[in-house]
Structures are given as structure tokens and as C-alpha cells.
N, C-alpha and C positions, 0 to 999 in steps of 0.2 A: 877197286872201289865198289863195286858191284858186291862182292863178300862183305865188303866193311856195313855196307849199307843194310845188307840181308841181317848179319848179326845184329848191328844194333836194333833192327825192327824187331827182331824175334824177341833178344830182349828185354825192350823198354814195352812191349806186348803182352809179356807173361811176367809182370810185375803187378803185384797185386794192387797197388797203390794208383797205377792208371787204370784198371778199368772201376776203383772205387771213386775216383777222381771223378770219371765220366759220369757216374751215375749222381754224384754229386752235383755235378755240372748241367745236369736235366735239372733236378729236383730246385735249386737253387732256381733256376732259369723261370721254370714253372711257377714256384712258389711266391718269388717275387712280383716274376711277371704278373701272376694274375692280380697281387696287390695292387700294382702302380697299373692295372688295367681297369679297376674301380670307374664306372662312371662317373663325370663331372661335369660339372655345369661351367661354361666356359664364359657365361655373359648374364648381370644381372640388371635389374631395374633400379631405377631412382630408391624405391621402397625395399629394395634387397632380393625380389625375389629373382629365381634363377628364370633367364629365360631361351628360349628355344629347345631343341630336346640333348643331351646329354651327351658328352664327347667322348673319348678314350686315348689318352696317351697311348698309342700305339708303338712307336719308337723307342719311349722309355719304357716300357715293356720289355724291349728287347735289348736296352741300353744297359738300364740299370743292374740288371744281377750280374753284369761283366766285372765288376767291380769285384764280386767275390768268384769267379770265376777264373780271371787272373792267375788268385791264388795259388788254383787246385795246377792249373797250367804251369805256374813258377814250380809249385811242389814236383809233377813230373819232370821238368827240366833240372831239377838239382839233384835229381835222385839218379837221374841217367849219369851223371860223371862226378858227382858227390858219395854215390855210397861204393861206388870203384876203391876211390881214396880210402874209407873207409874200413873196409874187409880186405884192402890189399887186393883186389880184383883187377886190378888196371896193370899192373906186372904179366897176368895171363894173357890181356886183352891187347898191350905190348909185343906181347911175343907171338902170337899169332897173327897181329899186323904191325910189323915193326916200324914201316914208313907212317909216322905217326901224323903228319899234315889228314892223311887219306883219312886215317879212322875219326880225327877231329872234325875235318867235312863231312863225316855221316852223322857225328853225332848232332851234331847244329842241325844239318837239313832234317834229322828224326825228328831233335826237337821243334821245331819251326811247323812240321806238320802233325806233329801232335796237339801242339799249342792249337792249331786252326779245327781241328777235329773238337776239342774242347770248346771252343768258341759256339761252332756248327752245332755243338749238342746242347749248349746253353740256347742259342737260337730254336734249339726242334721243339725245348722244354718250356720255353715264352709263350712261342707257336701255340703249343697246345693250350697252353692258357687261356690266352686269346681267345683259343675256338671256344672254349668253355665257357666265354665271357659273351661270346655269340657274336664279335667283332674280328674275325682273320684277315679283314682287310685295313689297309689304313685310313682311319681317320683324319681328314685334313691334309695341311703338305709335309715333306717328311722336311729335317734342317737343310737336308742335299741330297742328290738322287743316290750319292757315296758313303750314305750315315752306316750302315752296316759291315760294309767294306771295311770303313776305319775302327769300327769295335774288332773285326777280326785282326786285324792288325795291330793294336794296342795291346792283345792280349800275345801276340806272336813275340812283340818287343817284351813287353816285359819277361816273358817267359825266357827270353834270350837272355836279359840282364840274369834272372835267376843261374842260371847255366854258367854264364861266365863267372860270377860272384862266387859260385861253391867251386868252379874250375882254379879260379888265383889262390882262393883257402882251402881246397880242399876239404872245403865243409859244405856237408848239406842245408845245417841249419843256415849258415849263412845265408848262403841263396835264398832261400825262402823269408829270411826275417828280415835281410836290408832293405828290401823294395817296397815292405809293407810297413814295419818303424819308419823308415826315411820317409815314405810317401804319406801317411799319417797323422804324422808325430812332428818328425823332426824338421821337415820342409815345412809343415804348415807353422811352427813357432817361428823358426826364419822369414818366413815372408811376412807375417805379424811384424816382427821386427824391424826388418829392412826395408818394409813398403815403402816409406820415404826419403829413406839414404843409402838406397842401392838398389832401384828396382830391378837394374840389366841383373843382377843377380836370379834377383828371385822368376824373372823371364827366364834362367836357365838351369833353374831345380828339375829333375830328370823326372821323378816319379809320379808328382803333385802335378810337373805342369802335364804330363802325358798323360793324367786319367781326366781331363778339358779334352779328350779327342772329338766329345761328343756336344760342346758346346761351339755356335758358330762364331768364328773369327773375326776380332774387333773390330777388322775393315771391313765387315761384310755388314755391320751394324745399318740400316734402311738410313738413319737420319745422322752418322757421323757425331752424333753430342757429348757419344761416351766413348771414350776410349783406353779399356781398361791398360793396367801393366802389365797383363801378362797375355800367353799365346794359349790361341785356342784351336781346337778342327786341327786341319792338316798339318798348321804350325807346329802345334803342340806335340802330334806322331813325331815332326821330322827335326824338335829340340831333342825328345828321348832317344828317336834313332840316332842320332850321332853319339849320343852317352854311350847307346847300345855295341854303336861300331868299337868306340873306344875300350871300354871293357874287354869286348873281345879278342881286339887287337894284340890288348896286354895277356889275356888267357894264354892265346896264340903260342907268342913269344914263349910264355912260362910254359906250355905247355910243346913247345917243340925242344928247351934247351936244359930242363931242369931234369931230375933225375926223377923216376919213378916210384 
């Protein structure tokens, strides 16, 4: 296991695409952040004017460029066992570790802490915004003392969907474009649609309802009067993680009984 793990590190390490990823994953992080870092007036008067002195989204700072950060994290996870498929690589990487469960458990646990490395370096690249913005501390209360934890985490699952996705198709593109069309595109016209003759559905669209990790959860709402249909916060992680398990369950199978 210990080999398995070493190869893949070396690997998906000296791929050009994860350290352009990461630098992407600043720049993004940065760029946005310091947008949605913008001072705001969070309270105004009868007469309109703003009053008291000027807030900062501090959170969504860190929140928002996850969103495109995902991506770069889906793109390293489909490129770890999609471009295999591809150039016929995975016959080498077969034969050098034939017990195939083993190399598949390293290649998850790589990508799971790549994904967080990604995350972490969109976090450095907010950060620095921030400072720039002259605010590194948080303004106000955060949603929960776990809001960051679960942005790591959102970016960990999807990047895992990617991985399984190009694993069952053997396609890179794949991985990368179902989580992003689906999540988008295609979930959001369904929930349009079904909002009122199926909501338990659109509560368990994978992609749509797991990028809600960072809004708080309907029951946690102060006054109880809204209570949307769908899941948000922790909910929302642990609808995509069962997708997540699911996908890979099936990779799994495909990937311990199918030919190379």
C-alpha cells in the first residue's frame, strides 16, 4: 500500500495540470475574494443613508471562489485515472500493482488530499485579499464555527464525484463536465420544474443541492416561518456524500472486475 500510495503521489505531483490547478486556485481565491471583500454598508436610515461604519463579508470571501475552485480539484481528480484510460497507462500501472483494490485506495486517498490542498490554497489566496482589504479578521459572526471545514469538504466530494465519473467512463472529460452541466444547467431546470410536484426530488439533486454547503440549514432558520425545500449546510454535504459513496461504489466494482 505504502508503493501504491508513493506512486500515485509522485504522479499526480508531477502533472502539469495540478500545480497549474493550484496556482489557479490562489489567483481565483484572491481575485474574488477581494471582490466580495468590497466594503458594505450593512444598515441604512429612513432617508437611505448608510449608517454606522462599513462591514466586510469575510466568509464569503472565503466562500465564494470555491465555487470555481471545485473545478480545478474535479479536473485533478479525473486526470488521475482518466488520462490512465486514455494513453493505455493503466495496464502498466496494473501490472506493477496487480492487487487492484490497493492501487484504487491510493488513488482516492491522493485524490481526497489533493482536493483539500486545493481548497487550502484557495483559502491562502482569499486570505491574502483580505489583508489587502485591511480586514484578516472576521467581521461579525461566521454561519457556524464549521463554515470553512465544510467548504473543504464540498470541494473534497465533488472532486471525488469527478474521479469516479471518468473511473465508470473512462473519460476525463466526463468527470469534469457532469458535476459542472449537472450542477449548473441541468439540476437547476429540474428543480424549476419540479419545485411543486416533486420536491423530495429536487432535495436530492447531488451537485446543485451540495454547492448550499455554505448556506444555513432551514431548521436552524431564528423564526421557523420559512422553510425552504431543499438542504442546506451539513445536510446538503451529506445528500452529495451518499451520491458520492454511490458512484464510487459502482467505480469500485467496475474497476476491480472489468478488464483493463
Amino acid at each position: 500500500m505504502i508503493a501504491a500510495l508513493r506512486y500515485e503521489t509522485v504522479r499526480i505531483a508531477t502533472i502539469r495540470s495540478t500545480a497549474v490547478s493550484l496556482v489557479l486556485a490562489f489567483l481565483v481565491g484572491a481575485g474574488l475574494g477581494y471582490l466580495v471583500a468590497e466594503p458594505f454598508s450593512a444598515a441604512f436610515d429612513d432617508a437611505g443613508n448608510p449608517i454606522g461604519d462599513p462591514v466586510i463579508d469575510w466568509y464569503g470571501a472565503f466562500g465564494t471562489p470555491l465555487a470555481l475552485t471545485a473545478v480545478f480539484a474535479a479536473v485533478i481528480a479525473s486526470q488521475s485515472i482518466g488520462q490512465e484510460y486514455r494513453f493505455g497507462l493503466i495496464r502498466l500501472t496494473l501490472t506493477a500493482f496487480p492487487q487492484r483494490a490497493r492501487i484504487l485506495a491510493a488513488k482516492v486517498l491522493v485524490v481526497v488530499v489533493a482536493a483539500v490542498v486545493v481548497a487550502l490554497t484557495s483559502y491562502a489566496g482569499s486570505w491574502a485579499a483580505l489583508a489587502v482589504r485591511g480586514s484578516a479578521q472576521p467581521v461579525g459572526e461566521a454561519p457556524d464555527p464549521t463554515y470553512l471545514l465544510r467548504g473543504v469538504l464540498y470541494v473534497a466530494l465533488v472532486a471525488l464525484s469527478a474521479f469516479a465519473l471518468a473511473g465508470i467512463t473512462r473519460q476525463t472529460a466526463v468527470g469534469i463536465a457532469i458535476p459542472i452541466v449537472s450542477g449548473l444547467i441541468v439540476e437547476q431546470i429540474l428543480a424549476a420544474v419540479l419545485a411543486d410536484r416533486a420536491q423530495w426530488l429536487v432535495r436530492i439533486l447531488p451537485w446543485s443541492t451540495g454547492a448550499r454547503w455554505s448556506q444555513p440549514a432551514p431548521d436552524s432558520l431564528p423564526d421557523g416561518s420559512f422553510v425552504p425545500y431543499y438542504y442546506a449546510g451539513w445536510q446538503a454535504l451529506a445528500v452529495l456524500g451518499v451520491w458520492v459513496v454511490a458512484l464510487l461504489l459502482l467505480q469500485t466494482t467496475l474497476f476491480l472486475r472489468r478488464d483493463a
